[in-house]
C-alpha positions as CSV (number, residue, x, y, z in Angstrom):
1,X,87.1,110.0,108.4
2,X,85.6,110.1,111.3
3,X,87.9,107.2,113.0
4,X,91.1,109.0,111.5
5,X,92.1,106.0,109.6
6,X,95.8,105.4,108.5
7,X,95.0,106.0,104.8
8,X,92.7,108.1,103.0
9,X,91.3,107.1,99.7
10,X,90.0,109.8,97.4
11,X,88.3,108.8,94.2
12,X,86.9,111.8,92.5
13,X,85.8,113.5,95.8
14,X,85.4,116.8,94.3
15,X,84.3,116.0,90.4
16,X,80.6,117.1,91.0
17,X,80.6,119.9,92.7
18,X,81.8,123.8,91.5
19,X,85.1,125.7,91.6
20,X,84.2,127.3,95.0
21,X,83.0,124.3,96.7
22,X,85.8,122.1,95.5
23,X,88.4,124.8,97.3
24,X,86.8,124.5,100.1
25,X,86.5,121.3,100.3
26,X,90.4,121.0,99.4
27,X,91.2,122.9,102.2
28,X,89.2,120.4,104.9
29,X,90.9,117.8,103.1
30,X,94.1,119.2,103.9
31,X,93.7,119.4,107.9
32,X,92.4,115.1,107.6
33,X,95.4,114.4,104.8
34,X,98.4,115.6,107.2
35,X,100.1,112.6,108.7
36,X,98.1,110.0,106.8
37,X,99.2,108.7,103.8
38,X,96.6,109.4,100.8
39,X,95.4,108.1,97.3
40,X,93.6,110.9,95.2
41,X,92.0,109.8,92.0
42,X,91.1,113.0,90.0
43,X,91.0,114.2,86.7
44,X,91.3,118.1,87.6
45,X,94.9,119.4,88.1
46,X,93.8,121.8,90.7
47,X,92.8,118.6,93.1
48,X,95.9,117.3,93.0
49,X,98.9,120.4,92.4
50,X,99.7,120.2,96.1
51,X,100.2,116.2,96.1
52,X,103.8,115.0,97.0
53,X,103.7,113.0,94.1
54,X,101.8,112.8,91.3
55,X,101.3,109.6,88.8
56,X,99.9,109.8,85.3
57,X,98.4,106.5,84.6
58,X,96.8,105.4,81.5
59,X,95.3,101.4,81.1
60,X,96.4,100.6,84.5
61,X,100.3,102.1,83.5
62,X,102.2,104.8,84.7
63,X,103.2,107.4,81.9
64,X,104.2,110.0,84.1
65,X,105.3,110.2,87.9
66,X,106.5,113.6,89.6
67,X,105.6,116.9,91.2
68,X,103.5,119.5,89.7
């Protein structure tokens, strides 16, 4: 993050950590995501509502692609 690289990829950066925290967090995340294009992997709806697109994947298939 520190060398502002193309892509970000996020795999369960917030799973540990409390409600509070993970807004927090979400909102740094937002200032390093603009202009990059960026994987999240999470489980929790709330990391991902404000994601251009969202993909449900189950086994290594898509079940569901959109917005929230």
């Amino acid at each position: 993050m520190l060398t502002k690289p193309p892509m970000l990829i996020l795999d369960e950066a917030t799973s540990s950590i409390d409600t509070r925290t993970e807004l927090q967090i979400q909102e740094a995340f937002e200032t390093m995501m603009k202009g990059r294009t960026t994987f999240i992997v999470a489980h929790r709806l709330s990391t991902i509502k404000n994601a251009d697109m969202i993909l449900v994947m189950d086994k290594g298939h898509i079940l569901e692609q959109g917005t929230h």
